[in-house]
N, C-alpha and C positions, 0 to 999 in steps of 0.2 A: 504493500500500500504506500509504502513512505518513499519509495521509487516513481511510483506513477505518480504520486502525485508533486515531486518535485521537477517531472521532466514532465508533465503534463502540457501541453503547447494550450488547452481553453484556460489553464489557470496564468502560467506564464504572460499572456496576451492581456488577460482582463485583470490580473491583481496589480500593477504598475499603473496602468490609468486611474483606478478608484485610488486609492493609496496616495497618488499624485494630487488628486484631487481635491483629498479630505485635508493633509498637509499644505495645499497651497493656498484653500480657504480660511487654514488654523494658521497662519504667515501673514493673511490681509488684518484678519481679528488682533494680529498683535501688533500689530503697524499700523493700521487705520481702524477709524471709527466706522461702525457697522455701517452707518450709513451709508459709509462713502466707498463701502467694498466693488457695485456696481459701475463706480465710476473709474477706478483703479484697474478694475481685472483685465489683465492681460492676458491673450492667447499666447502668445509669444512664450511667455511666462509659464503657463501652465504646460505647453511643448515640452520647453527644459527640464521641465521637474518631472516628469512623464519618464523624458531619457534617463533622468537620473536616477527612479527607483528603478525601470528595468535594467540600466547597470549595476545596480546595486545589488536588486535581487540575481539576478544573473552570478554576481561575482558568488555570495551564501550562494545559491547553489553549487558552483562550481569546486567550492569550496567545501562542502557537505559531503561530496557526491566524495573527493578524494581523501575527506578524512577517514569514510565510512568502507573505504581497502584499505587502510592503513593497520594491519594485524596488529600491530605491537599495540595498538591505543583497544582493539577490540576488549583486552582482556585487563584493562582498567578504566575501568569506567570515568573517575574523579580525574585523571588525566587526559581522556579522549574529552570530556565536556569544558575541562581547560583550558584547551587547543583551540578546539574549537572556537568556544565565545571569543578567546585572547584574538583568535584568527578575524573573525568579523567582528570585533569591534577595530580593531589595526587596517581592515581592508575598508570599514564604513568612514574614519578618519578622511584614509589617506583618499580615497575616491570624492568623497564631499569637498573636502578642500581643494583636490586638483580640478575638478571640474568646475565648482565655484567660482574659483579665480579664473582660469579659462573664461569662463561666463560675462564675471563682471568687469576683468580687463581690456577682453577683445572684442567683445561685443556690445558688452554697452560702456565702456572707458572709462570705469571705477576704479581707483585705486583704493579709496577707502572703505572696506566693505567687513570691519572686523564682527560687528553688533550682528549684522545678518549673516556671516557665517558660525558666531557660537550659535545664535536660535535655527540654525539648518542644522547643525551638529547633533545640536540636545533635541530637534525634534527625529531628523533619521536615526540618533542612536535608540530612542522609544520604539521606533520602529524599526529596528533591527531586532530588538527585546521580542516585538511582538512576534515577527516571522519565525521568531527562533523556537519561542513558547510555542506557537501553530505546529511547527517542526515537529519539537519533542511529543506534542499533543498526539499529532497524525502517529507517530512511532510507536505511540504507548499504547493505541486504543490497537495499531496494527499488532501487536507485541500480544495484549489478551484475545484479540481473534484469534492468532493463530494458536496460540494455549487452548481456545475452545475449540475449536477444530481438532487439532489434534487429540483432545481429550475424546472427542463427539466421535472420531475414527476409532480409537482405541476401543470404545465401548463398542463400539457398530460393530467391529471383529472382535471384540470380547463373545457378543450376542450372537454373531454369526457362529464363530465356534462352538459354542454351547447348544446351537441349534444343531448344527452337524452332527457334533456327538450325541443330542437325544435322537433324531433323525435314525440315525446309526447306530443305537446302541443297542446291543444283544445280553438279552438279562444273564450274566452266569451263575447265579442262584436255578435260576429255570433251565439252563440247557445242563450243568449237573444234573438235576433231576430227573432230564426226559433222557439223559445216557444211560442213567442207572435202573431206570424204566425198563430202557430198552433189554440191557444185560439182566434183568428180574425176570420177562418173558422169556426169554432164551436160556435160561436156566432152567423156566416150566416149561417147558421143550414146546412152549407156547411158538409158534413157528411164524403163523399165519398173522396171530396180532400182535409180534413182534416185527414183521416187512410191514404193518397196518398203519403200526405207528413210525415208523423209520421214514414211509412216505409221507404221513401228516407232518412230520418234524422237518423234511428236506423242504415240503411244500412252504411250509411258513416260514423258514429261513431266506429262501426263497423270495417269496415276495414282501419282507423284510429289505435286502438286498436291492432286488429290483426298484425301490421307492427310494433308495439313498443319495440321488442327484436328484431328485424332487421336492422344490420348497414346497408345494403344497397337493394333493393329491384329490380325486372324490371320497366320500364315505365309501360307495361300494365297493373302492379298491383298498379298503380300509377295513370294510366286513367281511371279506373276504379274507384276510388276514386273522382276523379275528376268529371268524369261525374253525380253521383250521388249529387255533390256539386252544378255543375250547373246546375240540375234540380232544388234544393231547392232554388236556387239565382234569378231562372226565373220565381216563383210564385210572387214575386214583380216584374224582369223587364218586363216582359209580353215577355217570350221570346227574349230580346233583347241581352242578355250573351252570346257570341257563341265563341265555343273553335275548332277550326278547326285543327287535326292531320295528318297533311301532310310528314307521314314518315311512312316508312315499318318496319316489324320484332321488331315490341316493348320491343317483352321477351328478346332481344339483345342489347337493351339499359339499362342501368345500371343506377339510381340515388339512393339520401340519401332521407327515408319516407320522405313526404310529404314536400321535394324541390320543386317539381313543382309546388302542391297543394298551397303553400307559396306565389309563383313565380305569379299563379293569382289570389290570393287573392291581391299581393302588387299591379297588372296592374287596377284591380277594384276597388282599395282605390285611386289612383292616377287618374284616368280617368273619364269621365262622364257619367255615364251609368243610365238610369230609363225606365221608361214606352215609354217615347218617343224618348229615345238616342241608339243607337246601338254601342255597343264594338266588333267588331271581332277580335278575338286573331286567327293570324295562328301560329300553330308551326312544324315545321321541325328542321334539322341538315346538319348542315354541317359533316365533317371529326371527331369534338374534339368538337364540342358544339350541344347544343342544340337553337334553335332558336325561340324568339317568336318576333313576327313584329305586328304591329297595328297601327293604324289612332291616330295621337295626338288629346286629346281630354281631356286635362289638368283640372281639377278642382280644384280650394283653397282647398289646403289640407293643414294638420300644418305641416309643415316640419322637426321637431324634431320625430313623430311616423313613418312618412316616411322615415326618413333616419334610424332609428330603426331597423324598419321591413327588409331596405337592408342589413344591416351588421349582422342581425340575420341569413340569408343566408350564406353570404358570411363566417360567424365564422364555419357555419358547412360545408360548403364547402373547408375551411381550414384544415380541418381532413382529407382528401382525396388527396386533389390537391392544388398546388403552384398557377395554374390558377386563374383568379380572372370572378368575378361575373360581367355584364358590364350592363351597362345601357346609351343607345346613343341615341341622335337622331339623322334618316335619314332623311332630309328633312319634307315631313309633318307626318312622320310615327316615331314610337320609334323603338328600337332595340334592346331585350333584349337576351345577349348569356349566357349561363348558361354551365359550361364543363359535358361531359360525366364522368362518373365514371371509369375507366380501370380496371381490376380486377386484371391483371398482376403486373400493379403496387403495 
């Protein structure tokens, strides 16, 4: 920012005339009476002094631009701002004098012009002050942009990461278990629903896999993951897992891979499901959520991997949507709403 805008040519052009101007009217007010400013102003006048701050500002720039490659001064600060000011106030001097006397010797044939050249002095050195404070000012606000920016990337690939890895992640709690599944049939010389499950387990890997370069995918390529999940889930509960989808047009609902797949694995860690216990998950939608409802059926869980598993959600659902992730309960049933994905957004 502090580049462009000292080599800017619409600021360059236009800040020497105003600047001119405002100093040549603050020059008549200390030398004439208000009145009589109309009768005095000279174009002439206001010419030179036009030339003068564009040399001026010209030189601070010039001057800016070389202090600001000069390495040694990068890495002290109290020395580079030193140099600097010591530089333009030495360069506003020696320019205001040389062209002054220029001015009022050969052109208009003043030899004595000390009174008007201290008040051209004291008023371009104010106005050196100001250009320089505009300077430091453009620098510093340029200096926290790019801290926010940088900071606003960092996060963006923080979130982005963390999306990938949930995207991507394969439960190893769950594939121990459906290995040792498998190795438990084949020990009951269980033949047929040991290749039964081998195939449901390669299949949901599978499209697991398949969805890993997809920021966002349909429900029904989502339930279709699912289902083959709660097949392999129900060779232990004896068919007791049951995911009921109480909604139309699936390819029309929009989530982030395996959101939902996450969503019941967390209701099956949290709840009490076996041989002899029944979880029914229904899920529908309302307008902007998704819905799952079910029977409380609380088991001692640790609390620390359960509050995990939700914010591991809720982080990737933060890529998407402002919405948040909910977890309530109604009465003897839980309520979990999950937002739809919009694509518009």
């Amino acid at each position: 920012m502090k580049a462009n805008y000292l080599n800017n040519n619409i600021y360059r052009l236009l800040a020497p005339p105003i600047v001119a101007i405002l100093v040549y009217l603050l020059m008549l007010l200390i030398f004439d009476r208000l009145s009589e400013i109309s009768n005095n102003f000279s174009p002439e006048e206001l010419i030179f002094l036009v030339f003068v701050t564009a040399c001026l500002f010209e030189s601070y720039r010039f001057w800016l631009i070389k202090t600001e490659k000069i390495k040694a001064l990068a890495k002290n600060k109290l020395l580079k701002y030193s140099v600097v000011y010591t530089g333009s106030f030495l360069i506003t001097i020696g320019l205001i004098y040389f062209l002054f006397a220029v001015y009022f010797k050969l052109v208009i044939g003043i030899n004595e012009f000390s009174a008007e050249l201290v008040s051209f002095l004291i008023i371009f050195i104010l106005v050196g002050i100001l250009f320089h404070l505009f300077y430091l000012s453009i620098r510093f606000l340029d200096r926290q942009n790019s801290l926010l920016l940088e900071k606003e990337e960092m996060n963006r690939k923080s979130i982005e990461f963390e999306l990938e890895v949930f995207k991507n992640k394969l439960n190893p709690d769950f594939l121990y278990e459906s290995l040792e599944s498998v190795i438990s049939l084949i020990r009951k010389d269980d033949v047929e629903h040991a290749e039964q499950y081998i195939d449901h387990l390669a299949l949901f890997y599978r499209r697991i896999l398949g969805n890993r370069y997809s920021e966002i995918i349909s429900l029904e390529e989502e339930k279709l993951k699912i289902d083959e999940y709660i097949k392999l889930r129900n060779y232990h509960y004896s068919d007791n897992l049951i995911v009921n989808w109480n909604l139309d047009e699936l390819n029309k609902v929009n989530v982030v891979p395996n959101m939902i797949l996450q969503t019941v694995q967390l209701i099956e860690y949290g709840q009490q499901v076996d041989i002899n216990t029944e979880l029914k998950i229904e899920i529908s939608q309302d307008e902007g959520d998704l819905i799952f409802e079910f029977l409380s059926s609380e088991r001692l869980t640790p609390l620390p991997k359960f509050k995990k598993l939700k914010e591991a959600i809720q982080k990737a659902l933060s890529f998407y949507t402002n919405k948040s992730f909910v977890w309530e309960r109604v009465g003897q049933s839980i309520k979990v709403s999950i937002p739809k994905i919009n694509l518009e957004d």
